[in-house]
VEXDREN-2710 file (C-alpha; in Angstrom, 1 decimal):
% VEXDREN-2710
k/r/px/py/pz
1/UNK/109.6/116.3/136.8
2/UNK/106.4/114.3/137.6
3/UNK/105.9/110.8/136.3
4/UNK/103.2/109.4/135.6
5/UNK/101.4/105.9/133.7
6/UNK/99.5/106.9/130.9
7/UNK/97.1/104.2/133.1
8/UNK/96.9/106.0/135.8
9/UNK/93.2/107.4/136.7
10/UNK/95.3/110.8/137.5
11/UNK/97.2/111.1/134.4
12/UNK/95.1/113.6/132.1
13/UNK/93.8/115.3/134.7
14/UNK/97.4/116.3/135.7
15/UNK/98.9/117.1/132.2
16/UNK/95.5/119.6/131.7
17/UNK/96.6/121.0/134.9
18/UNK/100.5/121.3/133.6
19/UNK/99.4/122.9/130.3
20/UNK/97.1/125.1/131.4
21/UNK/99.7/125.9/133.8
22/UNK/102.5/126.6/130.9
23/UNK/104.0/123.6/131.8
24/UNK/105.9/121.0/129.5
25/UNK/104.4/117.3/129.1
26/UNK/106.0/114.4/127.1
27/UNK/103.4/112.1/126.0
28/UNK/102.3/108.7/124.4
29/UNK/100.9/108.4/121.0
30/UNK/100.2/106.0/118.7
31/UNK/103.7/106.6/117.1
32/UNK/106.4/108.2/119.6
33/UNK/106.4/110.3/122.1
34/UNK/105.2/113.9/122.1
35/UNK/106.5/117.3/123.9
36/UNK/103.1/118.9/124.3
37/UNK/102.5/122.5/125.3
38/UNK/99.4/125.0/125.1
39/UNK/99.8/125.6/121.4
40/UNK/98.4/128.9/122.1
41/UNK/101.1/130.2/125.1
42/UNK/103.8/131.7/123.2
43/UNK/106.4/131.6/126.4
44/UNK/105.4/127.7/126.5
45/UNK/106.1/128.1/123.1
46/UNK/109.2/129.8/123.7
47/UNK/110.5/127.1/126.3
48/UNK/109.4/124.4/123.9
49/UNK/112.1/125.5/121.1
50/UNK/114.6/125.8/123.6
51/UNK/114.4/122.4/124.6
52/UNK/114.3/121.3/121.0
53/UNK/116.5/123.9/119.9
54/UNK/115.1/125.0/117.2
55/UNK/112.2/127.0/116.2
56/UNK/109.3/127.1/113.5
57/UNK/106.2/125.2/112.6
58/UNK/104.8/122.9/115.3
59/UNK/102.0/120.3/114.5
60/UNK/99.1/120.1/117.1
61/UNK/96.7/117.3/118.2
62/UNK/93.1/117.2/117.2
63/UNK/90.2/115.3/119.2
64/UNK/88.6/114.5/116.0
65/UNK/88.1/115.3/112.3
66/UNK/85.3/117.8/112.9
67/UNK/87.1/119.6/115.5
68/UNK/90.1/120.1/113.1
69/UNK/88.1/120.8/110.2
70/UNK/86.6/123.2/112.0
71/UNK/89.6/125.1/112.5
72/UNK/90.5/125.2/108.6
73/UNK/90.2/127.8/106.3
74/UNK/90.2/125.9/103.3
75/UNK/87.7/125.2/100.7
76/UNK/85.2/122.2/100.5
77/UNK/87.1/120.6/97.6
78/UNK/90.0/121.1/99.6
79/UNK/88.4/119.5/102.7
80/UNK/87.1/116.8/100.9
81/UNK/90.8/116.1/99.8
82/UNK/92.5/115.6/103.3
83/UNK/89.7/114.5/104.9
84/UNK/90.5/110.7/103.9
85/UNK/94.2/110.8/105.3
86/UNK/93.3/113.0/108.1
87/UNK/93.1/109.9/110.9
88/UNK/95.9/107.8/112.7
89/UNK/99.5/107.5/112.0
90/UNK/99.3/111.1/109.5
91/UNK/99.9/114.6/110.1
92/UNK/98.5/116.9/107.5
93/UNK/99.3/120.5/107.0
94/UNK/96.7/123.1/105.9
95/UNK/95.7/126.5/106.2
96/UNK/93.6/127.6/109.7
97/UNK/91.6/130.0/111.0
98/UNK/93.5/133.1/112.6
99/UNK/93.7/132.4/116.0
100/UNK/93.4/128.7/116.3
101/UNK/97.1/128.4/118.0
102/UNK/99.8/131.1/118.3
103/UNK/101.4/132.7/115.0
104/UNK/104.8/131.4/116.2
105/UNK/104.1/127.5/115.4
106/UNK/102.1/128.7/112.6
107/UNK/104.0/127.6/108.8
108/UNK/103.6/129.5/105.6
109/UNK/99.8/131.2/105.0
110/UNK/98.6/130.2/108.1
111/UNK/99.1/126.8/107.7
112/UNK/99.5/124.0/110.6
113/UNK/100.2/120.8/111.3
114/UNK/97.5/118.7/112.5
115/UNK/97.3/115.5/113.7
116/UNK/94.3/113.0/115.3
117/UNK/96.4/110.3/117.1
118/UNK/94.8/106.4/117.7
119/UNK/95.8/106.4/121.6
120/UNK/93.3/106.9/124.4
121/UNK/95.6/109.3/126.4
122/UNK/95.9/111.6/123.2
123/UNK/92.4/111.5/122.7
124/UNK/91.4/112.1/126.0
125/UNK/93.1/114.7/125.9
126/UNK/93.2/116.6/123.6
127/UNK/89.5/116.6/124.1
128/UNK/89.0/118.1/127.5
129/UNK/91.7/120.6/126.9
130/UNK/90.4/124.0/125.6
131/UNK/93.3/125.1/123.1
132/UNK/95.3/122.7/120.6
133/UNK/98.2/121.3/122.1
134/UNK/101.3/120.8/120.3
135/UNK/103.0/117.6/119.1
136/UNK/106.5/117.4/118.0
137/UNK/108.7/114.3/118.8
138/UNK/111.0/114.1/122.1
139/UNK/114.0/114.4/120.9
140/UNK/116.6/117.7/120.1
141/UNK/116.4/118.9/116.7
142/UNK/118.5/117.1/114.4
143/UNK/118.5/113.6/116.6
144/UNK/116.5/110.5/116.4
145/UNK/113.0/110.6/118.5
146/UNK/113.5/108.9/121.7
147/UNK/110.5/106.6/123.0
148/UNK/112.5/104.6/125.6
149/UNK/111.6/106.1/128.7
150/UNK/114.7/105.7/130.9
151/UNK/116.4/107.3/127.5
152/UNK/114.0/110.1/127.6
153/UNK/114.2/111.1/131.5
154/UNK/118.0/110.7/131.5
155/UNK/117.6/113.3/128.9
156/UNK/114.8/115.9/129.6
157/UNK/114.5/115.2/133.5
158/UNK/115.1/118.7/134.1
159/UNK/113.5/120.6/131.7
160/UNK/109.7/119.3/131.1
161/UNK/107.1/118.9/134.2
162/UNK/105.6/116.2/133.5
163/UNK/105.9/112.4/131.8
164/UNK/103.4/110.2/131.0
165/UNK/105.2/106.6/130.8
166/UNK/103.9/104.3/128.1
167/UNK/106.3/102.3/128.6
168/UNK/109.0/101.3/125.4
169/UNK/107.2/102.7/122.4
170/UNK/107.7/100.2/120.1
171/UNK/108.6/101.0/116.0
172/UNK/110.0/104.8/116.5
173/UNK/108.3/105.8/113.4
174/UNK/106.8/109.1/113.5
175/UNK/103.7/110.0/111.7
176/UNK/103.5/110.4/107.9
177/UNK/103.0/114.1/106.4
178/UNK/101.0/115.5/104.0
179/UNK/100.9/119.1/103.0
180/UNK/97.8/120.7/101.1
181/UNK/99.2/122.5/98.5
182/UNK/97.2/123.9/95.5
183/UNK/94.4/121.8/95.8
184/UNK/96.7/119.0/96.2
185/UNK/98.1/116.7/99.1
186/UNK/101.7/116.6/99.1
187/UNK/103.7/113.6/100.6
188/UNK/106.4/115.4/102.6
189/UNK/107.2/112.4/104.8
190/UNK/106.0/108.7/105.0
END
């Protein structure tokens, strides 16, 4: 595993490389820490849920609101719902367009997690990258998310390529989650 400060000049330049690569990253956000992969690489996919040991929806990071409204298939009304909680610290869930990220992280009627993070790194990016990029907290399913980093390389030295050191990520609350459902938003976590 490579480590790397989220400071460094060389840090997005070499998780882009990693994912494009089908590599594993682990992350800063504005929250916890993130196992990122090509949300569109089913065997990164694949290598993810092993790690996590599980399987099933994964939420992905957006650049911006228009770049993750552009990927919904939702109505106006509907996108005039989430667009108000669809910013830092939430995660909402909605319907996309087919093709957006692989099937396999994909949740009931093509629905996904998304997720526009308040952190430069994250933002950085998740612009210059091509393809969503998944964001599901560091930690095995089932256990708490780990943010320490000495914690989280004792744990996952050996299985991800790449960590982005942030230092102690302070709080360990992930993201609230809403879930568009109906013409509603549903508060699934806060």
């Amino acid at each position: 595993m490579i480590t790397i400060d989220a400071i460094n000049k060389d840090a997005v330049s070499t998780a882009l490389k990693i994912i494009g690569n089908g590599g594993i990253i682990i992350y800063p956000t504005d929250t916890i820490y993130g196992f990122g992969v090509d949300a569109t690489n089913n065997d990164a996919i694949d290598k993810l849920n092993e790690i996590k040991r599980r399987s099933g929806p994964i939420s992905v990071l957006a650049p911006n609101q228009k770049t993750a409204l552009n990927w919904s298939d939702i109505s106006n009304d509907d996108i005039n719902l989430i667009k108000p909680k669809l910013k830092r610290l939430t995660t909402i869930i909605f319907p996309v367009k087919n093709g957006i990220v692989s099937p396999k992280i994909l949740g009931n009627n093509y629905s996904l997690g998304v997720r526009i993070p308040d952190h430069p790194f994250c933002n950085e990016l998740s612009t210059l990258y091509p393809n969503p990029i998944t964001t599901t907290s560091v930690n095995r399913h089932g256990s708490v998310a780990l943010n320490n980093p000495k914690s989280i390389l004792k744990e996952f030295r050996t299985e991800v390529d790449l960590f982005i050191n942030s230092g102690h990520i302070i709080g360990n609350k992930e993201s609230s989650i809403f879930k568009l459902e109906h013409g509603k938003l549903i508060q699934l976590r806060s």
